[in-house]
mmCIF file of the N, C-alpha and C atoms, coordinates in Angstrom:
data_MODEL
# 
_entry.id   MODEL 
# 
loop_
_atom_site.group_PDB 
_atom_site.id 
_atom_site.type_symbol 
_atom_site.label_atom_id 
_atom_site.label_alt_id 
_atom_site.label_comp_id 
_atom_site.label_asym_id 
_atom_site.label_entity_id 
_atom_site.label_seq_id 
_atom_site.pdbx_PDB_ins_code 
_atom_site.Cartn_x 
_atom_site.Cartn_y 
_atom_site.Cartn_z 
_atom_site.occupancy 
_atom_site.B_iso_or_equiv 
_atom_site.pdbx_formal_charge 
_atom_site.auth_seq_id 
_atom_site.auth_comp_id 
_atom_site.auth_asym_id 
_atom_site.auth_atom_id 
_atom_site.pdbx_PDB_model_num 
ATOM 1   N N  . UNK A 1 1  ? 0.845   -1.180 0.000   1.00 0.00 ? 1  UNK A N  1 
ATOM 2   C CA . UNK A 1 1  ? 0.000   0.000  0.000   1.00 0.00 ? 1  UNK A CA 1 
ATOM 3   C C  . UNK A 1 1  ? 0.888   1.240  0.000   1.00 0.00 ? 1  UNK A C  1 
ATOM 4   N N  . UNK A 1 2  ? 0.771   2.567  -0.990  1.00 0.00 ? 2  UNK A N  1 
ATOM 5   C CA . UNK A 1 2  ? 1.128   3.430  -1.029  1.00 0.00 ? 2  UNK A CA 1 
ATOM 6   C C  . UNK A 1 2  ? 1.159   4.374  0.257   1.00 0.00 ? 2  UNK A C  1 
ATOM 7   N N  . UNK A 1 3  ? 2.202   4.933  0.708   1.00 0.00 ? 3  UNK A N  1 
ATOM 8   C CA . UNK A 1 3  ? 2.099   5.732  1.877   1.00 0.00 ? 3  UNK A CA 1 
ATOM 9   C C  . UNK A 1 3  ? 2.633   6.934  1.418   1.00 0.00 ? 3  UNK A C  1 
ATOM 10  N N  . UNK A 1 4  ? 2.105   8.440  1.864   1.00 0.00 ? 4  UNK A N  1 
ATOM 11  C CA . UNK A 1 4  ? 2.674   9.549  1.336   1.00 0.00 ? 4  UNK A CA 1 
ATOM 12  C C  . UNK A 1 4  ? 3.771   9.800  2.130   1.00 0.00 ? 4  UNK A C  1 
ATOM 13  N N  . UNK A 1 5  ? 5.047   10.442 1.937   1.00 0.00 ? 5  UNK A N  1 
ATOM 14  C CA . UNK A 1 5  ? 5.925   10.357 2.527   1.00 0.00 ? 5  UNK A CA 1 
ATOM 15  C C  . UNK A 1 5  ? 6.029   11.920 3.367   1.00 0.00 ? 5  UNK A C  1 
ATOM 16  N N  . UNK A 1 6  ? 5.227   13.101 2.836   1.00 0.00 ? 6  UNK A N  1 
ATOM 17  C CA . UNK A 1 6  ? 4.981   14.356 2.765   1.00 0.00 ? 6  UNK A CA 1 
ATOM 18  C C  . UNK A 1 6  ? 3.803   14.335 3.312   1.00 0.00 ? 6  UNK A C  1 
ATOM 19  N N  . UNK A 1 7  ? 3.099   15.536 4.247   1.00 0.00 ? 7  UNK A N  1 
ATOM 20  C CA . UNK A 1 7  ? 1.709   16.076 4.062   1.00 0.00 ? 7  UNK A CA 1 
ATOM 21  C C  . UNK A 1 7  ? 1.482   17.160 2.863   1.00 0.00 ? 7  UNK A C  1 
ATOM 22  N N  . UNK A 1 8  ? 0.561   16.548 2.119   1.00 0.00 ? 8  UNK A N  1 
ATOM 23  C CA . UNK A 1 8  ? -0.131  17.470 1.553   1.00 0.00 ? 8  UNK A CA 1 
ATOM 24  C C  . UNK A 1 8  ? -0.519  18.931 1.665   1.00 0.00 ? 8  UNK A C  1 
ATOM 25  N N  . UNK A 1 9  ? -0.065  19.856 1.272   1.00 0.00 ? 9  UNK A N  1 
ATOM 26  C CA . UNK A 1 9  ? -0.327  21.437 1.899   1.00 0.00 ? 9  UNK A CA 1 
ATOM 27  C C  . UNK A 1 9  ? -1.765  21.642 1.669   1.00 0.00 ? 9  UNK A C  1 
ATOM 28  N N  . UNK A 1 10 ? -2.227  22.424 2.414   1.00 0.00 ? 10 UNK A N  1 
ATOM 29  C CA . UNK A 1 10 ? -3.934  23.014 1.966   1.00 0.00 ? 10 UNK A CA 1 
ATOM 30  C C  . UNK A 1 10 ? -3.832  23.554 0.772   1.00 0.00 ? 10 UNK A C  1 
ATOM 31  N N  . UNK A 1 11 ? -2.598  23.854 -0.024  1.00 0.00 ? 11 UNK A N  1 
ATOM 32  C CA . UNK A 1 11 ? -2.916  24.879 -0.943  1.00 0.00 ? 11 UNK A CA 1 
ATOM 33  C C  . UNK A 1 11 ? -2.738  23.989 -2.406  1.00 0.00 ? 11 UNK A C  1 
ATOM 34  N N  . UNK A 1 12 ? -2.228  22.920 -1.697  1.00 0.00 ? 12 UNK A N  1 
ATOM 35  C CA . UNK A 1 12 ? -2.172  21.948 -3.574  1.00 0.00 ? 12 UNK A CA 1 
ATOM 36  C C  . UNK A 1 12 ? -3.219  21.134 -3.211  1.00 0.00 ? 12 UNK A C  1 
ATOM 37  N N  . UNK A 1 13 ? -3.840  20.733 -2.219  1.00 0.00 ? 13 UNK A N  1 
ATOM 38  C CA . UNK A 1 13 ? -4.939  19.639 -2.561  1.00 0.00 ? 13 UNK A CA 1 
ATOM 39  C C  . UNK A 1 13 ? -5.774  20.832 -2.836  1.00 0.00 ? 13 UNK A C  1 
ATOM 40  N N  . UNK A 1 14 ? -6.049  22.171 -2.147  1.00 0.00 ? 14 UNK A N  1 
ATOM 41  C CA . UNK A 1 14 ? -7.360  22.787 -2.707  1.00 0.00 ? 14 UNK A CA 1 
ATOM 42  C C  . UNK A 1 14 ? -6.931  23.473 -4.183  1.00 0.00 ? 14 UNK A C  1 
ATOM 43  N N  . UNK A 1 15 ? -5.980  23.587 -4.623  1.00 0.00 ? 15 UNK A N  1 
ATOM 44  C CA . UNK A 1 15 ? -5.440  23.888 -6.071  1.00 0.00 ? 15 UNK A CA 1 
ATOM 45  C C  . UNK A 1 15 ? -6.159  22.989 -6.934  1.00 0.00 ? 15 UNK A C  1 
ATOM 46  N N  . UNK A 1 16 ? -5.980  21.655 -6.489  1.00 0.00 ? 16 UNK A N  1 
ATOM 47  C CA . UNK A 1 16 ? -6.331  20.212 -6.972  1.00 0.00 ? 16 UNK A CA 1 
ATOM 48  C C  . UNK A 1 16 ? -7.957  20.352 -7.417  1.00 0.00 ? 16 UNK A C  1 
ATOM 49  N N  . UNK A 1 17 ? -8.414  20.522 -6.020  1.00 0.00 ? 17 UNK A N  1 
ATOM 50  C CA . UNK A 1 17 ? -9.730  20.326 -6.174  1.00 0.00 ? 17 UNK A CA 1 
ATOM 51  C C  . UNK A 1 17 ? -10.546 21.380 -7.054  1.00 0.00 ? 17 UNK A C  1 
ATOM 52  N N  . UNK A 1 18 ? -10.203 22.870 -6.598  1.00 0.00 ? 18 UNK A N  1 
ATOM 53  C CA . UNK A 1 18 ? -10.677 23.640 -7.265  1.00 0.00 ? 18 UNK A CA 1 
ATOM 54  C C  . UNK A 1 18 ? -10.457 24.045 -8.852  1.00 0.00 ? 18 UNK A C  1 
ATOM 55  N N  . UNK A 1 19 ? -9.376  23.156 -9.452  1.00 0.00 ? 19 UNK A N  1 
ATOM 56  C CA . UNK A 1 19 ? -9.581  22.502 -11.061 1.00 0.00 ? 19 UNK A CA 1 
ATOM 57  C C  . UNK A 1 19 ? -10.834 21.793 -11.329 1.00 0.00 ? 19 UNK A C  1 
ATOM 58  N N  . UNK A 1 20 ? -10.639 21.183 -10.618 1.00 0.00 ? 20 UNK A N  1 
ATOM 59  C CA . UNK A 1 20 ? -11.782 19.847 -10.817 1.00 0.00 ? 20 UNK A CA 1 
ATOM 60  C C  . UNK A 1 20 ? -13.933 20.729 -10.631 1.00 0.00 ? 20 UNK A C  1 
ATOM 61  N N  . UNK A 1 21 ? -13.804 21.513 -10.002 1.00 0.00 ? 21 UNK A N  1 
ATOM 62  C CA . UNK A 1 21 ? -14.876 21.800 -9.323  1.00 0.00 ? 21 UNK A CA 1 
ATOM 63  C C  . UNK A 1 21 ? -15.237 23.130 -10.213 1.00 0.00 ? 21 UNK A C  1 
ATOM 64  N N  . UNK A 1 22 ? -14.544 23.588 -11.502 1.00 0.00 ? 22 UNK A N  1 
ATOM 65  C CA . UNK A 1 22 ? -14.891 24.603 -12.163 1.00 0.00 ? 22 UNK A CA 1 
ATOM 66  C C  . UNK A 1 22 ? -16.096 24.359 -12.800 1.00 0.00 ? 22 UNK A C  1 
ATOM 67  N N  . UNK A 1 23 ? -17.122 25.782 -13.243 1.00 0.00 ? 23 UNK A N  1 
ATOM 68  C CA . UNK A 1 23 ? -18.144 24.954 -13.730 1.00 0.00 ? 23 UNK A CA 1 
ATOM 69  C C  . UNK A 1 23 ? -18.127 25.400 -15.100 1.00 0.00 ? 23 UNK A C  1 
ATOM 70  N N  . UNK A 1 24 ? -18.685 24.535 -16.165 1.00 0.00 ? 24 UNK A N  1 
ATOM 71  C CA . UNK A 1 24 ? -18.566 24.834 -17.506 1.00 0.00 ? 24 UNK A CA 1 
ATOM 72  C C  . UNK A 1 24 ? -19.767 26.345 -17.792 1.00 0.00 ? 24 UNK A C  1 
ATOM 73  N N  . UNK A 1 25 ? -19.276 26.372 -19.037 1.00 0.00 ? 25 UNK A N  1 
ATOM 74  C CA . UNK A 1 25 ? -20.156 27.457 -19.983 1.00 0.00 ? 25 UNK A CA 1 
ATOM 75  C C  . UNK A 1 25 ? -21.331 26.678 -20.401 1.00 0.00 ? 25 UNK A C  1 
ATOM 76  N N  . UNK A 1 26 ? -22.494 27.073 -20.500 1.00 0.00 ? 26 UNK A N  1 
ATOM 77  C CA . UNK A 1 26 ? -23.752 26.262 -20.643 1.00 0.00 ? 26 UNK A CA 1 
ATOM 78  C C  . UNK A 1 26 ? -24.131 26.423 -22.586 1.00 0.00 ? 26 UNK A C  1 
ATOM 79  N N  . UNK A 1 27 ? -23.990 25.676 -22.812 1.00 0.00 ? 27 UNK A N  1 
ATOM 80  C CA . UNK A 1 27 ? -24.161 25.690 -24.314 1.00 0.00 ? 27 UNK A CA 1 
ATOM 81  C C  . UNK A 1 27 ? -25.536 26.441 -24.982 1.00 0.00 ? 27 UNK A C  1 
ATOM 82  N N  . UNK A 1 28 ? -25.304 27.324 -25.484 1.00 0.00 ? 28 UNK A N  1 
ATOM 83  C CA . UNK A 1 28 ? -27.127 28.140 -26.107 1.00 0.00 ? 28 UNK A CA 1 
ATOM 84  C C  . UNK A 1 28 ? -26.567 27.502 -27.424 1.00 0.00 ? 28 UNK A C  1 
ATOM 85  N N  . UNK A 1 29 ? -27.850 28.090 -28.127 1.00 0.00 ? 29 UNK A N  1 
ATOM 86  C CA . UNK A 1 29 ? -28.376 27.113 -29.231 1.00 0.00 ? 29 UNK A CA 1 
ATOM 87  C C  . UNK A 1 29 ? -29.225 28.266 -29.966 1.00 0.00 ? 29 UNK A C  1 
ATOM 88  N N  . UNK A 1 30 ? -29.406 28.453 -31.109 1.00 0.00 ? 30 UNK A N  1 
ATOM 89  C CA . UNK A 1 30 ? -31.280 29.399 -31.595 1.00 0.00 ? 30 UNK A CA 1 
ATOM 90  C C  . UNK A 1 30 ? -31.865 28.815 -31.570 1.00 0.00 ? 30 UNK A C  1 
ATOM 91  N N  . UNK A 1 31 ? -33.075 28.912 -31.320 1.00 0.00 ? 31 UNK A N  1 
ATOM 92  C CA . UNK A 1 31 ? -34.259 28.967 -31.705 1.00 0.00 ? 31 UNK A CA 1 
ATOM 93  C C  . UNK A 1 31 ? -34.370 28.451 -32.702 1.00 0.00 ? 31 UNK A C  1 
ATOM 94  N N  . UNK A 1 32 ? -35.684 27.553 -32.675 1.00 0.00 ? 32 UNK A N  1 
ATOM 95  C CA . UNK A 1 32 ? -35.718 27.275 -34.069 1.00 0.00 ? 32 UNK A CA 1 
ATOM 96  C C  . UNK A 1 32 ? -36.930 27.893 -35.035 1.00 0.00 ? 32 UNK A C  1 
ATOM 97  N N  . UNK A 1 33 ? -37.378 28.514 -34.547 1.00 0.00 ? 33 UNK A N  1 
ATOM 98  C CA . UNK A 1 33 ? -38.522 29.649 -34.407 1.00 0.00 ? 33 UNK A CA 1 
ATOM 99  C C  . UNK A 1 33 ? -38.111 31.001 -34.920 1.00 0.00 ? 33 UNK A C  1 
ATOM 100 N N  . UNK A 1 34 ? -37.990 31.623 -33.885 1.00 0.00 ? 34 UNK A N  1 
ATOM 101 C CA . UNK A 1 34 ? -37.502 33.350 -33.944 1.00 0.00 ? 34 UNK A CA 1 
ATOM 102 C C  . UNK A 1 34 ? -35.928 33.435 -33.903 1.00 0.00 ? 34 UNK A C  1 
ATOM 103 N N  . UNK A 1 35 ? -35.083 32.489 -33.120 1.00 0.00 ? 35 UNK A N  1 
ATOM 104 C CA . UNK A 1 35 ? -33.660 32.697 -33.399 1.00 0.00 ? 35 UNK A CA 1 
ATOM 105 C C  . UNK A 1 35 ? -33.387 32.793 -32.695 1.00 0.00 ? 35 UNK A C  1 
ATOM 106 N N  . UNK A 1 36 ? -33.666 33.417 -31.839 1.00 0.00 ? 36 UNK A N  1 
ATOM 107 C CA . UNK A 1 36 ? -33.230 33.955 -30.274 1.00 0.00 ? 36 UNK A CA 1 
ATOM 108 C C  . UNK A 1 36 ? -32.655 32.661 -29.377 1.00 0.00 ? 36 UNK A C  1 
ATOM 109 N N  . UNK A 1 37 ? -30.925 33.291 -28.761 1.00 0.00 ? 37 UNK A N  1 
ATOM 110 C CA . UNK A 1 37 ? -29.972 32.251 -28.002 1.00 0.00 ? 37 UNK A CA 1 
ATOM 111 C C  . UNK A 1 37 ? -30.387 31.330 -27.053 1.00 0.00 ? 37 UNK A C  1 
ATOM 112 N N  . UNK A 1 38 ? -31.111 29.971 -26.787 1.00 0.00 ? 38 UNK A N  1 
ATOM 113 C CA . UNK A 1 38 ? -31.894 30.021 -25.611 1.00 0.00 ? 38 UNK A CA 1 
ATOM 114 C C  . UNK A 1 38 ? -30.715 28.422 -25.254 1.00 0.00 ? 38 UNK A C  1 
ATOM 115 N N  . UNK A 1 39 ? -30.805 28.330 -23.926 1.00 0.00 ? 39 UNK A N  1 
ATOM 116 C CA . UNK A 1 39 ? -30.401 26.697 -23.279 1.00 0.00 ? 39 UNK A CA 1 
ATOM 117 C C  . UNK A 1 39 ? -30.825 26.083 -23.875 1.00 0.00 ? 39 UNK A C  1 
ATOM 118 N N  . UNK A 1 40 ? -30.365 24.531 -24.126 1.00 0.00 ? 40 UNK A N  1 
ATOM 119 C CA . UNK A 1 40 ? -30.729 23.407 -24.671 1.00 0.00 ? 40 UNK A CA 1 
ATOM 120 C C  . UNK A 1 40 ? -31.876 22.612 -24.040 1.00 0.00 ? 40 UNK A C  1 
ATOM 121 N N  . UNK A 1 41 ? -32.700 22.209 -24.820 1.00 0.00 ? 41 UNK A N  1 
ATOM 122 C CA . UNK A 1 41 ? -34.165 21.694 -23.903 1.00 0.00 ? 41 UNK A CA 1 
ATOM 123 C C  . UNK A 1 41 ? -34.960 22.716 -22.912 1.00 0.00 ? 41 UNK A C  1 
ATOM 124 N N  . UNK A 1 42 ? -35.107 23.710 -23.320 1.00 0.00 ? 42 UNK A N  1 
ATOM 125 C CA . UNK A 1 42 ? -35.877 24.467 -22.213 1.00 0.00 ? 42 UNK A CA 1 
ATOM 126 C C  . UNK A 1 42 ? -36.686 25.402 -23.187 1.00 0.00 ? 42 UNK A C  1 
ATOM 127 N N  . UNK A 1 43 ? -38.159 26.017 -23.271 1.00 0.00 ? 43 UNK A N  1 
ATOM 128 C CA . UNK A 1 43 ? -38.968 26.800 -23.859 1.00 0.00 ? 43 UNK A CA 1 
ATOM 129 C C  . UNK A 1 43 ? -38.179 28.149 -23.918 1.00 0.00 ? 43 UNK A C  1 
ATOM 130 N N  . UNK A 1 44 ? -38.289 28.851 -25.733 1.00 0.00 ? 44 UNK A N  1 
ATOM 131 C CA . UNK A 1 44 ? -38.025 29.589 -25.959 1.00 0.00 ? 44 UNK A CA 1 
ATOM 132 C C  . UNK A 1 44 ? -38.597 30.928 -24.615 1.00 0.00 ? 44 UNK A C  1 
ATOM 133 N N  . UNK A 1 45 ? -38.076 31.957 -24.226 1.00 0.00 ? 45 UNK A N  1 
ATOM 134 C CA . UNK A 1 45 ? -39.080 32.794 -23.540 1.00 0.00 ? 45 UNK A CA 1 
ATOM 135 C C  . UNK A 1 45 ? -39.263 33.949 -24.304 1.00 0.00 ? 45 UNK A C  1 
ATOM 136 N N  . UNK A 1 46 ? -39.066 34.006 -25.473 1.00 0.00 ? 46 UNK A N  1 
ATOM 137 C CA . UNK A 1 46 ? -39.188 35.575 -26.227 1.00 0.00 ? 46 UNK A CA 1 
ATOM 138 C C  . UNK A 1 46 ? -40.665 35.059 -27.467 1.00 0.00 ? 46 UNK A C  1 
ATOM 139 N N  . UNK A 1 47 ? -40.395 33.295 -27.842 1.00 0.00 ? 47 UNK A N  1 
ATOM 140 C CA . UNK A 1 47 ? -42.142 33.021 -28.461 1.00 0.00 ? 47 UNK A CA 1 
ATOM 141 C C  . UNK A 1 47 ? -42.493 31.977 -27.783 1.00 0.00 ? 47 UNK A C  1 
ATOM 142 N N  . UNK A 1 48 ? -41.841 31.254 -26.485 1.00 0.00 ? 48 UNK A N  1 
ATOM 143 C CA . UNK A 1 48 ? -42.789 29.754 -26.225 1.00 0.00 ? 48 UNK A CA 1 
ATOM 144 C C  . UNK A 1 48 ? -42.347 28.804 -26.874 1.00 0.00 ? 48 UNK A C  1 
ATOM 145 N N  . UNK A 1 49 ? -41.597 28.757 -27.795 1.00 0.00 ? 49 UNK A N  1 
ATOM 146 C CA . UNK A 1 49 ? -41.786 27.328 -28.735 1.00 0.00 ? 49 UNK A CA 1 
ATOM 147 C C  . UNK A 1 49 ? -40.811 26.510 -28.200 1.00 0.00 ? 49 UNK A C  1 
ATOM 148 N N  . UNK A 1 50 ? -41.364 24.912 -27.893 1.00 0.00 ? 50 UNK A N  1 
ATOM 149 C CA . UNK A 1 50 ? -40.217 24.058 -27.718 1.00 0.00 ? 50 UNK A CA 1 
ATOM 150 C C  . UNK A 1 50 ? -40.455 23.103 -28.851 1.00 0.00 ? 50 UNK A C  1 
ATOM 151 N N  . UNK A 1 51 ? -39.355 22.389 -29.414 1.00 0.00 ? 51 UNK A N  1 
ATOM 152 C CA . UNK A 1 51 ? -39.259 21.492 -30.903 1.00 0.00 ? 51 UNK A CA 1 
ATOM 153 C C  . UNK A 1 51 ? -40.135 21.788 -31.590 1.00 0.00 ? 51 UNK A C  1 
ATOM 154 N N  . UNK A 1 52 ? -40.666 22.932 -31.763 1.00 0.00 ? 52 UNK A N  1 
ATOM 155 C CA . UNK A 1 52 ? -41.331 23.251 -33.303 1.00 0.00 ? 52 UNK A CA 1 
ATOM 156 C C  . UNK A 1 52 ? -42.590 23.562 -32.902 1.00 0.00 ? 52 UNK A C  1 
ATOM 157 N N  . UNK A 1 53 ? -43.434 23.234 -31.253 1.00 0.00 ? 53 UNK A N  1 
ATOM 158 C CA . UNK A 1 53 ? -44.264 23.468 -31.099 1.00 0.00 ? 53 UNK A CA 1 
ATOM 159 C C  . UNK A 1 53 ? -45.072 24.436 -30.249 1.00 0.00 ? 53 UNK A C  1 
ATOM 160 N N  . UNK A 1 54 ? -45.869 25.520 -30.300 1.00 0.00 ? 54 UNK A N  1 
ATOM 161 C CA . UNK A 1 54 ? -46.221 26.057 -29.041 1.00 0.00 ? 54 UNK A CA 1 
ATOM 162 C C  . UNK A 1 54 ? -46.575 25.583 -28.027 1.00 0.00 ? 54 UNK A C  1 
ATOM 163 N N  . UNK A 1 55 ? -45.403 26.020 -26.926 1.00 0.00 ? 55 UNK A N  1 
ATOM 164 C CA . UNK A 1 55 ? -45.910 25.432 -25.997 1.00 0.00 ? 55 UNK A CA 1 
ATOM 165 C C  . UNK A 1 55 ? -46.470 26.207 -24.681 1.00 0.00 ? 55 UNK A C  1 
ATOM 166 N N  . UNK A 1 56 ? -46.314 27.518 -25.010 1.00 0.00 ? 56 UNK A N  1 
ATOM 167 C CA . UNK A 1 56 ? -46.474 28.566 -23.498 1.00 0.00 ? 56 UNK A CA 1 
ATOM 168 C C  . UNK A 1 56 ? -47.102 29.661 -24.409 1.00 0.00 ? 56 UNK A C  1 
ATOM 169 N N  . UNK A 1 57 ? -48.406 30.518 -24.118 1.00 0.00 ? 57 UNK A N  1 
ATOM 170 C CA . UNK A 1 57 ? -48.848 31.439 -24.749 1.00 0.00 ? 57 UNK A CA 1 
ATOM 171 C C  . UNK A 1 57 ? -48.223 33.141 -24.320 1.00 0.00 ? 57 UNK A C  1 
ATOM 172 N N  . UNK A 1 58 ? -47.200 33.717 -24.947 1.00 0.00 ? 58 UNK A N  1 
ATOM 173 C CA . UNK A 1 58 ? -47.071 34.953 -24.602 1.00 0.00 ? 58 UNK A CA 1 
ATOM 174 C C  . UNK A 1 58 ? -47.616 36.156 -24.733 1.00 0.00 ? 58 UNK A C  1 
ATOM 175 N N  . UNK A 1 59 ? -47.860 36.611 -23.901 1.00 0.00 ? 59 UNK A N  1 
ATOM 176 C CA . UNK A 1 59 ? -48.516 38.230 -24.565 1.00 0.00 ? 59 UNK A CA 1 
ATOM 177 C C  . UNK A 1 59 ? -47.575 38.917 -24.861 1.00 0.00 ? 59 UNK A C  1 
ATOM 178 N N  . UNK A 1 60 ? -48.154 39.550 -26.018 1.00 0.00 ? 60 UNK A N  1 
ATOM 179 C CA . UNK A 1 60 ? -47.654 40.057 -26.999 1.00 0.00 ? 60 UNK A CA 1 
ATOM 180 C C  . UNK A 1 60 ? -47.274 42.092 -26.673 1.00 0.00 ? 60 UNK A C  1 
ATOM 181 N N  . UNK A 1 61 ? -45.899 42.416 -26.229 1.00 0.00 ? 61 UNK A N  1 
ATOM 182 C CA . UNK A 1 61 ? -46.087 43.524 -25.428 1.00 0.00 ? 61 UNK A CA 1 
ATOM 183 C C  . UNK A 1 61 ? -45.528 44.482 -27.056 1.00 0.00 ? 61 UNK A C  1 
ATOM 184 N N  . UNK A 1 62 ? -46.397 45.017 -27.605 1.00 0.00 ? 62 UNK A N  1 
ATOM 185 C CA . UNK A 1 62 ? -46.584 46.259 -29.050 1.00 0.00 ? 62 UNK A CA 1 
ATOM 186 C C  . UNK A 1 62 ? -45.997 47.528 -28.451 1.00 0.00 ? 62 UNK A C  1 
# 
């Protein structure tokens, strides 16, 4: 069994960890509708539409 021969400093295991624990950029996508940048799988919020279909009725602010 491996034994460390050193203690570990707080500042390289949390170096370590806090690589690991970064969080990504969330991928947008258009619309396939109006265009507009929206998350993947989630209802447009500028027309409602999810895969091609209405799914949330917006009012319409003229």
């Amino acid at each position: 069994m491996a034994v460390p021969k050193y203690k570990t400093s707080k500042a390289r295991s949390r170096r370590r960890r806090s690589i690991n624990m970064k969080m990504g950029v969330d991928t947008l996508v258009s619309c396939t509708n109006c265009g507009n940048k929206i998350m993947r799988h989630r209802v447009c919020p500028k027309c409602g539409f999810y895969r091609g279909k209405q799914v949330i009725e917006l009012d319409e602010m003229a």
